[in-house]
C-alpha positions as CSV (number, residue, x, y, z in Angstrom):
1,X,87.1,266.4,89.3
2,X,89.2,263.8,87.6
3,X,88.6,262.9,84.3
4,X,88.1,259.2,83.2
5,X,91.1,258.9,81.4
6,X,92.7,259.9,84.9
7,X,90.6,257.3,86.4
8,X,91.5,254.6,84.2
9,X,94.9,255.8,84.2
10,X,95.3,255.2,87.9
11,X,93.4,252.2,88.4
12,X,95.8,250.6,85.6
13,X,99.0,251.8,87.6
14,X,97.4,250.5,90.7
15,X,96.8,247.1,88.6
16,X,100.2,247.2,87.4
17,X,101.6,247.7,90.9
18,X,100.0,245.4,92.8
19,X,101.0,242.6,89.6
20,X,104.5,243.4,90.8
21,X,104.2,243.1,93.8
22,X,102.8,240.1,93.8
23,X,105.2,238.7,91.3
24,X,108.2,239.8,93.4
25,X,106.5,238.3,96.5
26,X,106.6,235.3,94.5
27,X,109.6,235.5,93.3
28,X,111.7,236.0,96.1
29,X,110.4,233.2,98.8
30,X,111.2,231.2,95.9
31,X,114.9,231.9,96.5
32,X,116.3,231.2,99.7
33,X,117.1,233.6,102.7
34,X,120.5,235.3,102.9
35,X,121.8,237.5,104.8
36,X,122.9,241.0,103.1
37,X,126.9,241.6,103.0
38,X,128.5,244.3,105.2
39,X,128.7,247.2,102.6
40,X,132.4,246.9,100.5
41,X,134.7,250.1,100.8
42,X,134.1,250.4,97.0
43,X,131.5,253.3,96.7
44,X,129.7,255.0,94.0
45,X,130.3,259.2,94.0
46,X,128.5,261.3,91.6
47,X,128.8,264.3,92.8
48,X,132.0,265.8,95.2
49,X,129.9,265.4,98.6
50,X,131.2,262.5,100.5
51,X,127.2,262.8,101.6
52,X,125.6,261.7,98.7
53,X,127.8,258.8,98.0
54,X,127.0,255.3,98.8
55,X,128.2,252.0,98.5
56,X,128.6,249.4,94.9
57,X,126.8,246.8,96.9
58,X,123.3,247.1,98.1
59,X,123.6,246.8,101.9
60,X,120.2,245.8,103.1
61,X,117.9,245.7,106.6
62,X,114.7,244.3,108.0
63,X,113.7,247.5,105.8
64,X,112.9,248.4,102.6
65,X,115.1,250.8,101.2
66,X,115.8,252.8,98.1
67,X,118.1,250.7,95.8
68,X,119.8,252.8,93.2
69,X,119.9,252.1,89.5
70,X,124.1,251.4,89.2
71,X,123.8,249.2,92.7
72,X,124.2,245.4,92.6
73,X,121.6,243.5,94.5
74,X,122.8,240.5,96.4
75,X,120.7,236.9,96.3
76,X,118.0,236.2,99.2
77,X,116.2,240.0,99.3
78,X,112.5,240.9,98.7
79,X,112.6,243.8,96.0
80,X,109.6,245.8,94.9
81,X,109.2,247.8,92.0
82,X,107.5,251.2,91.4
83,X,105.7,250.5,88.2
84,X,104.8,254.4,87.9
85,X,108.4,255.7,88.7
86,X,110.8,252.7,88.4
87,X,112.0,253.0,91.5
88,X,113.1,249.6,93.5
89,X,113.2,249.6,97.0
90,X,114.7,246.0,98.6
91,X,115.1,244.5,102.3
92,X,116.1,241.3,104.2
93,X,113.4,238.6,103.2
94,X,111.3,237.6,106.0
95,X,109.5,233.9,104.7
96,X,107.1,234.3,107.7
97,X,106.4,238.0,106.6
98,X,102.5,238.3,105.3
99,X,102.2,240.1,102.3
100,X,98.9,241.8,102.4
101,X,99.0,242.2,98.6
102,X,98.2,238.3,98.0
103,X,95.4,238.4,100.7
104,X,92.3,236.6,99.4
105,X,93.5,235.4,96.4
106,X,93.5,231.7,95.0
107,X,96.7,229.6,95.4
108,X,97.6,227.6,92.8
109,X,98.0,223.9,93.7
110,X,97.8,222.3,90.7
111,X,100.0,219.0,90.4
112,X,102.1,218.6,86.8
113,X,102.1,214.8,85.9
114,X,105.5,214.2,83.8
115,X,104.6,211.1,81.8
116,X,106.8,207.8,82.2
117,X,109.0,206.0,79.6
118,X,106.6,203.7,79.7
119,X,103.8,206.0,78.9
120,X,105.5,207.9,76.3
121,X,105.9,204.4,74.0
122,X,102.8,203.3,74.1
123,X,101.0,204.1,71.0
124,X,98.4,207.4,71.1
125,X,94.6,206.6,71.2
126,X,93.2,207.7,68.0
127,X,89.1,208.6,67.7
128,X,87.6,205.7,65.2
129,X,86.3,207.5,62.4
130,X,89.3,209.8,62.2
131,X,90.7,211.0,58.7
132,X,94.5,208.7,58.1
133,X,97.5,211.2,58.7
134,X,99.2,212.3,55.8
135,X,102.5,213.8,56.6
136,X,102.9,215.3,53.4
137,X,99.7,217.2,52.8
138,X,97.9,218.8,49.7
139,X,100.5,219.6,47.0
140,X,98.9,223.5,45.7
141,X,98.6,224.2,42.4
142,X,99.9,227.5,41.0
143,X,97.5,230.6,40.6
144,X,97.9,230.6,36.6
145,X,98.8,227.2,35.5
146,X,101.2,226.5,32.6
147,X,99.6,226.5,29.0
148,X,103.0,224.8,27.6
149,X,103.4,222.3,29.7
150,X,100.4,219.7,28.7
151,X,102.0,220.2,25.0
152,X,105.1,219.7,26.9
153,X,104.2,216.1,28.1
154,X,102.8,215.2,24.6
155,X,105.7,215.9,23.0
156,X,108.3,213.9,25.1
157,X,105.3,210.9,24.9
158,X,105.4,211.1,21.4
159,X,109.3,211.1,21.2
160,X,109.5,207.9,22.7
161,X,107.1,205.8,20.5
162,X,108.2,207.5,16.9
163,X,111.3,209.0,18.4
164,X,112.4,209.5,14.3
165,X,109.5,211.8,13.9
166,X,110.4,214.2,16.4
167,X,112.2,217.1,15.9
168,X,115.3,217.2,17.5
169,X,114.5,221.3,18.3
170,X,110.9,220.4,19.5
171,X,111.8,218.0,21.7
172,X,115.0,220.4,23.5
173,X,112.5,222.9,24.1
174,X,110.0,220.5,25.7
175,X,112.6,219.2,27.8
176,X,114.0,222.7,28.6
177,X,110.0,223.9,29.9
178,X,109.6,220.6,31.9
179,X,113.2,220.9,33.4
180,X,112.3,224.5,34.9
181,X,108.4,223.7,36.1
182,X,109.6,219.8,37.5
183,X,111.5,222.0,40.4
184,X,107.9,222.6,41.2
185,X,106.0,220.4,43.6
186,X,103.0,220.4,42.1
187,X,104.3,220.2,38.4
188,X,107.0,217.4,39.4
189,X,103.0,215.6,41.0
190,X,101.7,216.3,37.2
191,X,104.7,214.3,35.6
192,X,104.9,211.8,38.1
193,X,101.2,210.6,37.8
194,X,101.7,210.8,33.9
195,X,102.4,206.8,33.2
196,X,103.9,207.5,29.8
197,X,105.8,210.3,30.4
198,X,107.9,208.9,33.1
199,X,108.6,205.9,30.8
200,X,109.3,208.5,27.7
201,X,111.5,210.3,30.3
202,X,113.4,207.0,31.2
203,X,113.6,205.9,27.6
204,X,114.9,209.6,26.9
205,X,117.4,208.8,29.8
206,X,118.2,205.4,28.3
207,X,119.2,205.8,24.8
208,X,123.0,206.4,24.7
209,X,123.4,206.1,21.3
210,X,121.7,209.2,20.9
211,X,122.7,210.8,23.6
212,X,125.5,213.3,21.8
213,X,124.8,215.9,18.8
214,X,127.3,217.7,17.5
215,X,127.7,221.1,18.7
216,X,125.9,220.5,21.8
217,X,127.1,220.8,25.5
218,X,126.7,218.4,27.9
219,X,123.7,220.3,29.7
220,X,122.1,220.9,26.2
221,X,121.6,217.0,25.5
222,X,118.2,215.1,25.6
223,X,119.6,212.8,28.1
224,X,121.0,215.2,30.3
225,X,117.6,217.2,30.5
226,X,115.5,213.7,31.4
227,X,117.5,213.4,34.1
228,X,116.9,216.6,35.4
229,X,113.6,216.1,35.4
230,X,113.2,213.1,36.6
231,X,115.1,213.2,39.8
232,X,113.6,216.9,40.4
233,X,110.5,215.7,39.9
234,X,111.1,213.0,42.9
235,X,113.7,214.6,45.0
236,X,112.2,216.4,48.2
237,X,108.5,215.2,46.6
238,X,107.0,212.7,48.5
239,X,103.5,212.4,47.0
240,X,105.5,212.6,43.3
241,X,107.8,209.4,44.7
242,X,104.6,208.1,45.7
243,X,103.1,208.3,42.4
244,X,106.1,206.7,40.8
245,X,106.0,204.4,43.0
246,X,102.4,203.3,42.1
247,X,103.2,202.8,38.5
248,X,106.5,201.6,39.5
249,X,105.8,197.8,37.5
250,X,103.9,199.6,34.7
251,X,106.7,202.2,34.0
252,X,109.9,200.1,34.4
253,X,108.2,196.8,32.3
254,X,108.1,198.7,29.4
255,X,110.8,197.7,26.4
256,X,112.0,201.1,25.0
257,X,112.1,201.3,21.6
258,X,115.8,201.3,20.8
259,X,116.1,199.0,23.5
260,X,115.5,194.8,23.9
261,X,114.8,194.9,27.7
262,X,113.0,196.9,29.9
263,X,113.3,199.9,31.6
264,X,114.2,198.5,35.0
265,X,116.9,196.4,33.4
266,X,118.1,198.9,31.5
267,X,118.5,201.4,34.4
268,X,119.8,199.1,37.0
269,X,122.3,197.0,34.8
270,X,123.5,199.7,32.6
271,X,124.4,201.5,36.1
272,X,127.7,199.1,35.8
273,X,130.7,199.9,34.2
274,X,132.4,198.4,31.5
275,X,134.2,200.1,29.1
276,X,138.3,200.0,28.7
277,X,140.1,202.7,31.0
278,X,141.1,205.7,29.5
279,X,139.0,205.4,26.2
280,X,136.2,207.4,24.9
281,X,134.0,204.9,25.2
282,X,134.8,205.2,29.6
283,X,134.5,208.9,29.1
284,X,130.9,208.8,27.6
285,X,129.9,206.1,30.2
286,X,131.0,207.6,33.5
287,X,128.7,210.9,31.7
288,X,126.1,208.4,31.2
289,X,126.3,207.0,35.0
290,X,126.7,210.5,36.1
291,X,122.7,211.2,35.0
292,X,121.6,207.6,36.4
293,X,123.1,208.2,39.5
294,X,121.1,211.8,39.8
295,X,117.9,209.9,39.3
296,X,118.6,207.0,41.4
297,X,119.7,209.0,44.1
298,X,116.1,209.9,44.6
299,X,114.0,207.1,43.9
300,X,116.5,204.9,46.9
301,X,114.1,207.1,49.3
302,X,111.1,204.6,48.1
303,X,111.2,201.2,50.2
304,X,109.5,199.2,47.5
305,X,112.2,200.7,44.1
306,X,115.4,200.2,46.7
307,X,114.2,196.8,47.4
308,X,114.4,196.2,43.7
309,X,117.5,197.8,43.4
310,X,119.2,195.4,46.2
311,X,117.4,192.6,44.3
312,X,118.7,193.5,41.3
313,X,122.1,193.7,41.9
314,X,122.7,197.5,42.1
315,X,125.2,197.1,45.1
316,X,127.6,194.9,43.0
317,X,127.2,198.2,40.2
318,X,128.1,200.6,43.0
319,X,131.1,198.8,44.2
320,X,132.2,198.3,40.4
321,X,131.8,202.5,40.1
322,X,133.9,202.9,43.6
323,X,136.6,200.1,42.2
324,X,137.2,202.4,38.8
325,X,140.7,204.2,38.8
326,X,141.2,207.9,37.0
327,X,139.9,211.3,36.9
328,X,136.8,210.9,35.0
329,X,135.6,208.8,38.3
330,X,136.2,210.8,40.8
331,X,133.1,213.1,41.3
332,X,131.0,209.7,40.4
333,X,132.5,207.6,43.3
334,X,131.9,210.4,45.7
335,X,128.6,210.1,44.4
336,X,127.9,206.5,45.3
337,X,129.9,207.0,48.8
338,X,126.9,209.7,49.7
339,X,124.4,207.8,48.3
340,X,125.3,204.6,49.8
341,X,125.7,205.9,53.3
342,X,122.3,208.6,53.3
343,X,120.2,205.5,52.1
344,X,121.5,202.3,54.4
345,X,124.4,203.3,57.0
346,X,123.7,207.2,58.6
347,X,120.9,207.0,60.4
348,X,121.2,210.6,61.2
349,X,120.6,211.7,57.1
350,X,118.1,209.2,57.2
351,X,119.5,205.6,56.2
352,X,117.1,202.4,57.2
353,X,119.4,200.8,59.0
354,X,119.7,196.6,58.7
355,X,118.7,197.2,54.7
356,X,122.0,196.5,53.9
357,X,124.9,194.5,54.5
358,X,123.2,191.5,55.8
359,X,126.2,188.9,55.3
360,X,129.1,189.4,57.8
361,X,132.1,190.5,55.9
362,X,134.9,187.3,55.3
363,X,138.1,187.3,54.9
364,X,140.6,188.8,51.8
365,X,141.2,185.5,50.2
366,X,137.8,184.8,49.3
367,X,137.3,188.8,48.0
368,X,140.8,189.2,45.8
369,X,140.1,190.4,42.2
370,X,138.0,187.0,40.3
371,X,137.0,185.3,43.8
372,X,133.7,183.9,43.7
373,X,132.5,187.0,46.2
374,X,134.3,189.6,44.9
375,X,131.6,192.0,44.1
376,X,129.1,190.4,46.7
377,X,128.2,192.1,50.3
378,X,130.7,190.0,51.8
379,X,133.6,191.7,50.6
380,X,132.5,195.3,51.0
381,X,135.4,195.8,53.9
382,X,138.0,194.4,52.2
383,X,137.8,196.7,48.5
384,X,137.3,199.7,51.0
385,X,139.8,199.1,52.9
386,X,142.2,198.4,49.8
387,X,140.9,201.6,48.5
388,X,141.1,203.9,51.9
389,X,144.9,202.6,52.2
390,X,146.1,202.9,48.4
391,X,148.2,205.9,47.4
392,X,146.2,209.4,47.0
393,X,142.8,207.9,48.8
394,X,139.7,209.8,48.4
395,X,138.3,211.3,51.3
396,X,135.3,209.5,51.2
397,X,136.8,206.1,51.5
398,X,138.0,206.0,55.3
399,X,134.5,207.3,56.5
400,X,132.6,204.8,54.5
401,X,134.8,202.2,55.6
402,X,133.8,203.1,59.2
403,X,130.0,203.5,58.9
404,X,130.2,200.1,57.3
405,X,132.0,198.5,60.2
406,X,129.5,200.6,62.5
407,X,126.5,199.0,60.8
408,X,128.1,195.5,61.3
409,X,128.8,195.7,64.9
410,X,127.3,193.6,67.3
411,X,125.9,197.4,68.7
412,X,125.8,200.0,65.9
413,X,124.8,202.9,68.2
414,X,127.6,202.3,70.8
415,X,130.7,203.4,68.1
416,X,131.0,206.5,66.6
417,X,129.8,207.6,63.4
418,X,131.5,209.4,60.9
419,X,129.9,213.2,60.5
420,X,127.9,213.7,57.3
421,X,130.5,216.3,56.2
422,X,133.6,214.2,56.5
423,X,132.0,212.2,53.4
């Protein structure tokens, strides 16, 4: 008497067969017939009787036959498989032959409707009533919260408004704890939505003249550590851009207190260079730049601050930062070359397109050093140019150019673009 594991056992084997069998069915009058080549001279010998040999290539008939493991199969045959014993057995398909296994079972008929180009543009039908999409979604916050970093936030506020009160230590380790958590997405949310901290952050940023302490490095000073947190706190955050973005006319109105204009003027003016070449006072500014740029770089992603920043001039400051000779430039102008061509000339890193250049470019005599245009849109070919064919030219120079040209052609898709890596 067999046993219902027995029972199951071979009904699921049956199952299993019949599957195959079906599938194979399937699969071969889906290939077209063919007839099986003569058998090649080339056998297969395991063994030293000549009997038990056979040949490298299947050789099939009108029936099914045993079809070893080390065989090749030609196209065109029907094959079934032994589920139970992995045996395949294979003839010449017939595609009148009836297969009793698919007798009485549904055929599927169904017809797959590929949608048109006109179809696929038109915009999707959305249920009234239906939530707004966000494509950023809920920004988490951490299991155990921060105790430090609300003190944190008050410190740098009060730094700004009595910025002589503050100790110089107190306000280094505030930094130092908001420069680790602003990598954060939802701490880099906290700081953004705090109104006064951003501008304390930017007036931190700002203040040059107390920017260097003796026996401090570089990534030690007050100025260095706002920047870090402001552009982690907006790069690769959307809802933290966003924020900024809100209080963007609050934040950037505000007069600093060691300074006589705002915050916007401040940060898009001071972005120029001006000091004498080889100098101190060029080393301390291209260090300065070096932070602006790092915070720049992320708020360009916002439409409304890079409107501002085209309004304000900022182009001329970039092309006054690419014109600048010597060493201490170098990593800077690279800078400005990656920036410029992420935010309005490669498409594929996610440049808006049109943004900028809108003048055509004119001619060198109206761009020469103390033309009336120099520094304007208009002569944005003719310095990179100048630069891409001067002695020692930076990489960046030649693929700039090109994406610049691309952007002003009559068809900027139809030339090629310069790969992101070859800036």
């Amino acid at each position: 008497m067999a046993t219902p594991y027995s029972s199951n056992m071979g009904r699921l084997v049956f199952s299993l067969a019949l599957i195959c069998s079906i599938f194979c069915a399937f699969t071969s009058a889906s290939s077209p017939p063919a007839v099986s080549p003569a058998a090649e001279t080339e056998l297969i010998c395991h063994t030293d009787n000549p009997a038990e040999c056979y040949p490298k290539v299947f050789s099939a008939t009108e029936e099914f036959q045993v079809v070893h493991d080390d065989q090749d199969l030609p196209p065109g045959l029907h094959v079934q498989l032994d589920v139970q014993t992995g045996q395949k057995r294979a003839k010449l398909y017939n595609p009148d032959e009836e297969n009793p296994a698919l007798a009485g079972l549904p055929v599927n008929q169904e017809v797959i409707v590929v949608d048109s180009e006109a179809s696929r543009d038109r915009e999707p039908s959305i249920r009234a009533g239906a939530p707004a999409y966000d494509p950023v979604g809920m920004v988490k916050a951490p299991q155990e919260k921060s105790v430090e970093f609300s003190q944190a936030l008050q410190t740098i506020k009060k730094s700004s408004s009595r910025p002589q009160t503050a100790e110089a230590s107190v306000l280094d380790g505030a930094l130092l704890l908001l420069d680790d958590l602003s990598h954060d997405m939802y701490y880099g949310l906290q700081i953004a939505e705090d109104v006064e901290a951003v501008q304390s952050l930017f007036c931190i940023l700002l203040r040059r003249d107390e920017a260097e302490r003796e026996g401090q490095s570089f990534a030690e000073r007050a100025d260095f550590l706002a920047s870090s947190v402001l552009s982690a706190a907006v790069g690769n955050n959307a809802r933290a851009l966003a924020a900024i973005e809100k209080s963007w006319d609050g934040i950037t109105e505000k007069k600093c207190k060691t300074g006589s204009h705002s915050i916007k003027h401040e940060l898009f003016r001071q972005l120029a260079p001006t000091s004498e070449p080889s100098t101190k006072q060029e080393s301390e500014e291209a260090e300065a730049i070096r932070l602006y740029l790092a915070v720049i770089n992320g708020l360009l992603k916002n439409p409304k601050i890079r409107n501002e920043f085209l309004e304000n001039n900022g182009m001329q400051s970039f092309l006054q930062i690419l014109l600048r000779d010597g060493s201490v430039w170098e990593s800077r102008r690279a800078k400005v070359a990656r920036i410029i061509s992420d935010t309005f000339l490669d498409e594929d890193f996610g440049a808006t397109l049109g943004l900028w250049p809108k003048k055509p470019q004119v001619d060198a005599g109206r761009c020469a050093e103390g033309a009336p245009l120099s520094l304007d849109d208009e002569c944005w070919e003719y310095h990179l140019l100048k630069i891409s064919q001067g002695v020692g030219a930076p990489e960046w120079s030649e693929q700039l150019l090109s994406l610049l040209r691309r952007a002003q052609a009559p068809n900027p898709r139809s030339e090629r673009a310069p790969k992101h890596n070859e800036l």
